[in-house]
N, C-alpha and C positions, 0 to 999 in steps of 0.2 A: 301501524303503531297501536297501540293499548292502552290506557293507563286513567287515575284518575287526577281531578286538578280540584285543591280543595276539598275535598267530599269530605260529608261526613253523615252517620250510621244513627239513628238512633231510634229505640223501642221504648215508649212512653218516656218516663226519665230517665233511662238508662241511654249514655251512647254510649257506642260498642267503640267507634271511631272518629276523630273531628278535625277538620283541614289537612287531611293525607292527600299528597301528590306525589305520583311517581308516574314515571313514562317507559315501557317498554318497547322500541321500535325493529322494526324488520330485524332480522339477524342476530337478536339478544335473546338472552333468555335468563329466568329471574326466578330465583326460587324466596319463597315468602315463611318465615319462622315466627313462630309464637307459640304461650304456654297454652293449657286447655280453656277456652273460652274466650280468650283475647280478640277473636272476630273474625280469625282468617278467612275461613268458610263466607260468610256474609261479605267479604271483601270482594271474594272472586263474585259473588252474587249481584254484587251492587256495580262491579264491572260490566257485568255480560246485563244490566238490566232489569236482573229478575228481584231484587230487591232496592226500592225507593230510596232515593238520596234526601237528607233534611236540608242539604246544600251541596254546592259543588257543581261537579260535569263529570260527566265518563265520555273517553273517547273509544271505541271499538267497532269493530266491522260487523252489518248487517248479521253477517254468520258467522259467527266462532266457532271449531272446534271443542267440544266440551268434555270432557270427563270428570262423571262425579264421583264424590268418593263411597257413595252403596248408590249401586244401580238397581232398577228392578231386575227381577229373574228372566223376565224375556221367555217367557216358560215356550215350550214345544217350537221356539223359533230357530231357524237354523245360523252359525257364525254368520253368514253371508248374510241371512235375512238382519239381523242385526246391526251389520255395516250397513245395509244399504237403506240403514232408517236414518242415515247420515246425510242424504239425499234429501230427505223428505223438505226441508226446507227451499227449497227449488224446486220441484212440484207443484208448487198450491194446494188448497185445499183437496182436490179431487182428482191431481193429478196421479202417474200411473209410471214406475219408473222405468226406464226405457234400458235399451241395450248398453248405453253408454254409464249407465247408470251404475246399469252391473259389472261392468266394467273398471270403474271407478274401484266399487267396492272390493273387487277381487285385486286390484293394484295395490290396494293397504291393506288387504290382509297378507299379501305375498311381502308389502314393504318391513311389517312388522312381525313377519317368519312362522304367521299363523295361519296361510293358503290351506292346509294340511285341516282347516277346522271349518272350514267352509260350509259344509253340508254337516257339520256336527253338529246336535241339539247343544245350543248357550245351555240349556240350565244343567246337563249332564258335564259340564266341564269345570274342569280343577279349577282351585284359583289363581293359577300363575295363567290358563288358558284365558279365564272371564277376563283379567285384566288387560291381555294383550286388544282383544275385542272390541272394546268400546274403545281402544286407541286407536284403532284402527277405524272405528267410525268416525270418531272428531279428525282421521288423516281424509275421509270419504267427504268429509264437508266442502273438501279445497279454500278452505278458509285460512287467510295469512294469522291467521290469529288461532293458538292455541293454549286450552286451559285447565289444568288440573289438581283436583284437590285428592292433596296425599294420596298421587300414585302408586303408593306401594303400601299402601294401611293393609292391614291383617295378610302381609303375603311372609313366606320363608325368607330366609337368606337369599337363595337360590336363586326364586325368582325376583327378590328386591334388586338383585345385581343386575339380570337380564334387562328388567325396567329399565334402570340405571342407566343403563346401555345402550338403550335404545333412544332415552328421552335426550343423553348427548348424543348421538347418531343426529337425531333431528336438530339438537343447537348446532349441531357442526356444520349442515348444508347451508345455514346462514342464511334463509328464505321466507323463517315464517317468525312472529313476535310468538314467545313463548312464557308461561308464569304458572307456576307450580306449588302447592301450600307442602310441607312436610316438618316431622317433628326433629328431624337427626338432622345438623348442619354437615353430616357426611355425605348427605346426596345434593347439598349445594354444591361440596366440594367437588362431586364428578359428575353433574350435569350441570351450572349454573354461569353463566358472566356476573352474574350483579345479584344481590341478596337486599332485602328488605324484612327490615328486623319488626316486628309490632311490640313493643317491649313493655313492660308492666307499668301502670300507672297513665296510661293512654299517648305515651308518647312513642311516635315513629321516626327511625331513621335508615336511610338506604345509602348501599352503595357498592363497591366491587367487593367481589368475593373476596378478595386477600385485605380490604377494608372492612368488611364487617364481621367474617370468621376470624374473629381475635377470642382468647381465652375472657380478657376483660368481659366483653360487651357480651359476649357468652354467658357469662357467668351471671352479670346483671338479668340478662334473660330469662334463665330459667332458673335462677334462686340457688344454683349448684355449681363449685368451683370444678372448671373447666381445665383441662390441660392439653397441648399437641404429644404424640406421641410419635417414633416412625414407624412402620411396618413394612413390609415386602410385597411387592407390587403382584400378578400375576405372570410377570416376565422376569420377575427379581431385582425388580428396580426399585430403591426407595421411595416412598411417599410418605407422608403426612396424617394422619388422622387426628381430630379433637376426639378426646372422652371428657366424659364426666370423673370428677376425681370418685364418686362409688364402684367405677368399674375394677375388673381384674382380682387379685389376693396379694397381700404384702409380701415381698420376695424374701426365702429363705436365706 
């Protein structure tokens, strides 16, 4: 399990956040929405540790899976070398990673269908490649806890779908706590159980997907009326999508 109890954020007199609680355990997964600046980022930060609580608790595993959203370039390092800096917390300081190790690393690059980039230089790869990579390092942690801020910032279509796909693939084995920052409540809608809204004016509310993807509480969100629309699935099945009411042209 994951989550914070109470916490709350704050940078001289500014709080960013104050008495947020939410709990994401084993088998869940949670994707996190808010407008530019609302804290997201600093949220997952004050989860995993790396940023100081004014009050509160965080609960989370020694080792988390992490994904941030701009990684360094990892320059002249290979995919593989890359995973298996996923390890590195289980090492120690001076430790030295072993066969098992690379092992590991090579089972998440094959989990996440990137095997084929192993021996590839990280900084000569696309960015639907760099992204799969460090997913695969936070799968290299073996950490029931998994964490990432806006998976799919600066990628295509293409590969925002693959993401997609993948990060349900992982909620679906139902084995590891998972919580995800993005700005489109459409990747709540196909990877997430449960949503946590950071809403304007510093108030927080969570809760199922089909509870907090509402046009209303949407719309409160991000300051833009929201509407569901259907569209055609990839098998031609219908589904659902919210847009923003500026999307599209007014019909002839």
């Amino acid at each position: 399990m994951i989550g914070l109890d109470d916490a709350s954020v704050s940078f001289g007199t500014r709080t960013l956040f104050s008495g947020i609680s939410f709990t994401v355990p084993i088998g869940r997964s949670m994707a996190v929405l808010g407008p530019n600046g609302r804290g997201k980022t600093t949220l997952l930060r004050a989860l995993l540790g790396f940023q100081p609580l004014a009050k509160g608790r965080r609960t989370a595993p020694k080792i988390a899976g992490y994904v941030p959203q701009h990684g360094a370039s990892q320059a002249k390092l290979s995919g593989l070398d890359v995973v298996i800096m996923g390890r590195a917390a289980r090492l120690g300081l001076f430790g030295q990673p072993s066969g098992d190790d690379r092992a590991a690393a090579e089972a998440a690059l094959d989990e996440v269908g990137a095997g084929h980039l192993a021996e590839f230089r990280y900084d000569r790869m696309s960015g639907g490649q760099r992204q799969m990579v460090p997913i695969a390092r936070a799968i290299a942690t073996g950490s029931p806890a998994l964490v990432f801020d806006e998976p799919t910032s600066a990628l295509d279509l293409g590969n925002q779908s693959r993401t997609l796909e993948l990060l349900n693939t992982l909620r679906l084995r139902r084995d590891k706590a998972i919580l995800f920052t993005t700005h489109d409540p459409n990747h709540a809608l196909a990877a997430a159980d449960d949503v946590l809204l950071m809403m304007p004016g510093g108030r927080e509310t969570h809760g199922t997907v089909a509870e907090m993807i509402q046009p209303e509480l949407l719309s409160e969100l991000y300051g833009v009326s929201m509407r569901w629309v259907e569209v055609t699935g990839p098998t031609g099945e219908t589904r659902r999508a919210i847009l923003p009411a500026f999307a599209g042209i007014e019909a002839a």
